[in-house]
C-alpha positions in Angstrom: 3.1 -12.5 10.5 0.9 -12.6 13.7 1.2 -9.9 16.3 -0.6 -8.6 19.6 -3.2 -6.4 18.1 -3.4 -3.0 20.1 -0.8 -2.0 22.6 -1.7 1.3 24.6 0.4 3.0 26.9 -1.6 6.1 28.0 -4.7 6.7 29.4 -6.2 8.7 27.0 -5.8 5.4 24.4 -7.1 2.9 27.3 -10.1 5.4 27.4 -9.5 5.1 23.0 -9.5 1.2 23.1 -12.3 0.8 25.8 -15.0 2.9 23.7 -13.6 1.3 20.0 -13.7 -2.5 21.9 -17.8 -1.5 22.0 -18.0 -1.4 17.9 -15.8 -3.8 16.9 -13.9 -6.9 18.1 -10.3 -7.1 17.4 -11.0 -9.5 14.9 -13.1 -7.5 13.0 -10.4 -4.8 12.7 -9.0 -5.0 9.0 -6.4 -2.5 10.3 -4.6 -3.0 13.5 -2.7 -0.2 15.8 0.1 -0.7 18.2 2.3 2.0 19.3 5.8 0.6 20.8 8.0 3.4 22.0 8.6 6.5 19.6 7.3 3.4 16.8 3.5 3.1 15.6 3.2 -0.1 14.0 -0.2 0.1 11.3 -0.9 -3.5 10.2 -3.0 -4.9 7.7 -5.2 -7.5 9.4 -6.8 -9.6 6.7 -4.8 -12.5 6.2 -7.7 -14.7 5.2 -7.7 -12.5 1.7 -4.0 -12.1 1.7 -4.7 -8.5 3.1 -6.3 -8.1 -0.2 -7.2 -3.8 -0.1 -10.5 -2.7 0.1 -12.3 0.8 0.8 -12.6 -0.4 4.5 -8.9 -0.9 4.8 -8.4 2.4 3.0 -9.8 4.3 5.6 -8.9 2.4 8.2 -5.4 2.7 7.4 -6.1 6.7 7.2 -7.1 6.9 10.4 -4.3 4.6 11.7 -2.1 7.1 10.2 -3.6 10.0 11.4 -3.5 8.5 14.8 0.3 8.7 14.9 1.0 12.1 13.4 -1.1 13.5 15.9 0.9 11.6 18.8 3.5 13.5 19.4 5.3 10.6 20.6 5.7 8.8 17.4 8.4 9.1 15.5 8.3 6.8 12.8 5.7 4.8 11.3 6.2 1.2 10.5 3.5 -0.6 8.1 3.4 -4.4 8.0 1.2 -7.1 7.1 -0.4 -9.8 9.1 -0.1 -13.6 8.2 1.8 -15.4 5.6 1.6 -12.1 2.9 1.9 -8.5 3.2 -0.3 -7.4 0.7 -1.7 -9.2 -2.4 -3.2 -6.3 -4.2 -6.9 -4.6 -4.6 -9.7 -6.2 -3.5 -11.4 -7.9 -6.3 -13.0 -11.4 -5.5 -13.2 -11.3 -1.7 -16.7 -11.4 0.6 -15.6 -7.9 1.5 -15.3 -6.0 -1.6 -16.7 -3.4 -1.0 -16.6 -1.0 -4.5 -20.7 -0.4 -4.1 -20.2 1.4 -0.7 -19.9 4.9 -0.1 -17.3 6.6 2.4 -16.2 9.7 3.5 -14.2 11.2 0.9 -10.9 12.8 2.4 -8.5 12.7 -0.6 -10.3 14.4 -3.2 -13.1 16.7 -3.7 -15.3 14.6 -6.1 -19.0 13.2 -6.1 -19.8 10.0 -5.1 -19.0 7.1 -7.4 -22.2 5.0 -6.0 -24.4 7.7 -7.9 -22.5 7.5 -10.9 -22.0 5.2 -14.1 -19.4 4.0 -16.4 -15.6 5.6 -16.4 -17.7 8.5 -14.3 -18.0 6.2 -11.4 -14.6 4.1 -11.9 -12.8 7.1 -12.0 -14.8 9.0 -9.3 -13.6 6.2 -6.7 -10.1 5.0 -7.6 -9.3 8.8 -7.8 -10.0 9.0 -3.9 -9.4 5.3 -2.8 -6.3 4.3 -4.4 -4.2 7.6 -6.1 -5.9 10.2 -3.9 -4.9 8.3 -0.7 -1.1 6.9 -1.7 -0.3 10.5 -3.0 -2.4 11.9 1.0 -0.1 9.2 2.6 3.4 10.2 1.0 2.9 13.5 2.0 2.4 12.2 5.4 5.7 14.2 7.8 6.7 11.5 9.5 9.5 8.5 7.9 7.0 5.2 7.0 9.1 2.1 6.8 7.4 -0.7 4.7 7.8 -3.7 6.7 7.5 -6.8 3.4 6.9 -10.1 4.1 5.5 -12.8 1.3 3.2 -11.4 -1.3 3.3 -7.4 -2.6 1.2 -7.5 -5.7 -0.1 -4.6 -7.9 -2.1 -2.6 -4.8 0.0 -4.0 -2.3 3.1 -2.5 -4.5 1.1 1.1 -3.7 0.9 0.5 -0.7 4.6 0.0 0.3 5.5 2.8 -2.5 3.9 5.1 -0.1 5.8 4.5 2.3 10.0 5.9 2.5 10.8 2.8 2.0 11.2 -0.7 2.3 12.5 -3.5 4.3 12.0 -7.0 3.1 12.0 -10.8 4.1 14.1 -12.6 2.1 10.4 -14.6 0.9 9.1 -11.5 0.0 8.2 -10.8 -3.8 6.9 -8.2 -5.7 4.7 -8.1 -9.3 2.4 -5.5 -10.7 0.5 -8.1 -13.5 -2.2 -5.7 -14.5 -1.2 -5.6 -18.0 -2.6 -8.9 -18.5 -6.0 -6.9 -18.1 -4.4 -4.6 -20.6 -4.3 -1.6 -18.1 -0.5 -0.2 -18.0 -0.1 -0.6 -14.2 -1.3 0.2 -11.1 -2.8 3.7 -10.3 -0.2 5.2 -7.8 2.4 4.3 -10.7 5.8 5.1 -9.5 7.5 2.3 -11.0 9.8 4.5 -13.4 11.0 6.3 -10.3 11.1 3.6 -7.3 13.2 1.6 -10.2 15.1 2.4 -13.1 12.7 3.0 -16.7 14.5 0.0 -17.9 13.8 -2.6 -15.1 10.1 -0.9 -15.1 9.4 -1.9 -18.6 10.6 -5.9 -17.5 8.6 -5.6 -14.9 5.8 -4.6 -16.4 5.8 -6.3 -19.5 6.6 -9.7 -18.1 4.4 -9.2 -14.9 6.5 -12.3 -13.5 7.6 -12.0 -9.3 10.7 -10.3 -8.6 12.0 -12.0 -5.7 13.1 -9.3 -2.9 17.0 -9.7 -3.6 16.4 -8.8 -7.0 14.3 -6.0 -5.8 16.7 -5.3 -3.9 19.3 -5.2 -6.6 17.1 -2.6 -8.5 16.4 0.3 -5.8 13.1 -1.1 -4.7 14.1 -2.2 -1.6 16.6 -1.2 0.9 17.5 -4.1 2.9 16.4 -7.8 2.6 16.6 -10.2 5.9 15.7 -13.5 7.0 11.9 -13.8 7.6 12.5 -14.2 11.1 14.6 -11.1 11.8 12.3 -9.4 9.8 10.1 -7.5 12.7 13.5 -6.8 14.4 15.6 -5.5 11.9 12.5 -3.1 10.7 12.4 -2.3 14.4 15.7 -1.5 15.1 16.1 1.2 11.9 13.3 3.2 13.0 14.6 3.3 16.5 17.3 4.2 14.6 15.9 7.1 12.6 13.4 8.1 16.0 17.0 9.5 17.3 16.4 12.4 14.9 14.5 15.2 15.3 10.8 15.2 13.8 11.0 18.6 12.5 14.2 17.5 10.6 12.5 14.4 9.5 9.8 16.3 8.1 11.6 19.1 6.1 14.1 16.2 4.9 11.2 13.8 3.8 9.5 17.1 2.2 12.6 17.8 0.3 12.9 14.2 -1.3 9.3 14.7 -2.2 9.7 17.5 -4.2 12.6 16.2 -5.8 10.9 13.0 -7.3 8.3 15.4 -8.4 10.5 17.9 -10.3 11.3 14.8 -11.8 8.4 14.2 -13.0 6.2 11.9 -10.7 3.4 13.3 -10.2 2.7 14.6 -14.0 3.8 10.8 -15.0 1.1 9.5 -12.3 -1.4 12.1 -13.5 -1.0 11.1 -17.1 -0.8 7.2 -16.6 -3.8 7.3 -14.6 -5.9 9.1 -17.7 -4.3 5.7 -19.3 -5.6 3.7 -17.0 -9.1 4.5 -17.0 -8.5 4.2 -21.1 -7.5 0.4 -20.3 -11.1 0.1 -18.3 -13.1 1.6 -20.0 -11.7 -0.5 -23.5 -12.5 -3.6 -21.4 -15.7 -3.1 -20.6 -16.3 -1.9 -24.4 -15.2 -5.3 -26.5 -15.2 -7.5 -23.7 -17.1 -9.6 -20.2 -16.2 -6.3 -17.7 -13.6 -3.9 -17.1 -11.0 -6.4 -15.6 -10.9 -8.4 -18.6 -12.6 -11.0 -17.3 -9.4 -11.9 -14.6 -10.2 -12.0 -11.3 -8.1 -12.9 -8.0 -7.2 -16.2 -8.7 -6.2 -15.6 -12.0 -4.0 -12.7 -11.5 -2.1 -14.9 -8.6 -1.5 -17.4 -11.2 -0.2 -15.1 -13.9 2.7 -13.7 -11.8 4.0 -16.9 -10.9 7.9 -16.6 -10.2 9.8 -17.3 -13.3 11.9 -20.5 -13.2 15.1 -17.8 -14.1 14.3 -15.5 -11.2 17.2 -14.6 -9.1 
């Protein structure tokens, strides 16, 4: 789903965009920022890769976020996809992977994985990258809308589980088919609590698509459109919700939170990610590397929709 890349309406951003437009092109931007109204809209911007998630989109998407909590303007944060997909997971077979590269670590106070070895240096970075920055951007006091088009695979499912939650096209599908690496699921895993245990266990243990009315039909998603009223209809809710006030937002957003986590979220995320590393680490012990040997293509091939999906 193409859109203008940067829309500024103030003269501090014009001075914003003129001294970024000196780095980096727009497209060279992996992450793209366009404020319309009381909306920020943070899109992925590699649709070569299928927006595939690297540590440059990580903290790119960081900063795009920081951006609109600090404008005081922005009500609501929409995150979308460019291209065909929204997100087809973690980056693991593109020219851009970037897992030998340090950055600045905001999530988590840990040493830097590029010094490190074995489930020391796995750990080190997918602590920050991927759990340490889902769990920073749910805590984030603003409403994030998940704008869903196409492909939300295993990282890409993290992604939009950040967010509140989710508006959909009716293309859109979702699959988490890491247990064909024999690692139980993704490292942000909230799949027990954004669906029911039972659907979570199909889910997992098939690692087939779900299609989005089907998603839809199990809590994951909150409303599924036609792919060309998606931008609209995702537009018009957080209008919608912008009518509200921000402090109220906040505190009602907080709330939820902590609900979820008396429930036991964080504790399950905290324990499956100690699995996770397990799954790794195994792996790399009795087999070609820590993925099992499955790289991009492969995983897009093992999730393909079921001829029974609904």
């Amino acid at each position: 789903m193409s859109r203008r890349k940067t829309v500024d309406r103030s003269p501090d951003d014009q001075r914003e965009k003129m001294m970024s437009s000196a780095e980096t092109s727009a497209e060279e931007q992996v992450v793209t920022y366009e404020r319309r109204g009381t909306v920020a809209f943070v899109t992925l911007n590699r649709p070569e890769y299928r927006n595939a998630q690297n540590s440059k989109v990580t903290y790119a998407l960081d900063a795009a976020f920081t951006r609109a909590v600090d404008d005081d303007e922005v009500k609501v944060i929409v995150l979308a996809g460019n291209g065909k997909h929204f997100c087809a997971g973690h980056d693991i077979g593109s020219p851009g992977r970037d897992i030998d590269e340090s950055f600045e670590r905001k999530a988590v106070i840990w040493w830097d994985h590029t010094r490190k070895q074995g489930v020391d240096r796995r750990l080190a970075r997918e602590a920050e990258v991927y759990l340490g920055m889902c769990r920073r951007w749910r805590e984030i006091p603003k409403p994030m809308i998940a704008m869903v088009q196409g492909a939300c695979i295993a990282g890409g499912l993290m992604l939009a589980w950040s967010c509140d939650f989710i508006v959909a096209s009716e293309d859109a599908f979702f699959a988490d088919p890491v247990v064909r690496m024999g690692i139980p699921g993704v490292e942000y895993f909230a799949h027990p609590w954004v669906m029911n245990p039972r659907a979570a266990r199909e889910f997992l243990y098939t690692g087939d698509r779900v299609p989005a009315r089907r998603a839809h039909e199990l809590g994951m998603v909150n409303h599924v459109v036609p792919h060309q009223e998606l931008e609209q209809a995702t537009l018009a809710i957080a209008e919608r919700i912008s009518q509200m006030p921000s402090f109220g937002l906040a505190l009602t957003k907080k709330a939820i939170n902590q609900a979820e986590d008396l429930q036991g979220m964080r504790a399950g995320m905290d324990s499956v990610f100690g699995l996770h590393h397990a799954a790794h680490a195994h792996n790399a012990e009795v087999g070609v590397d820590s993925l099992a040997g499955m790289d991009a293509r492969s995983m897009r091939d093992s999730s393909a929709r079921p001829e029974n999906a609904r």
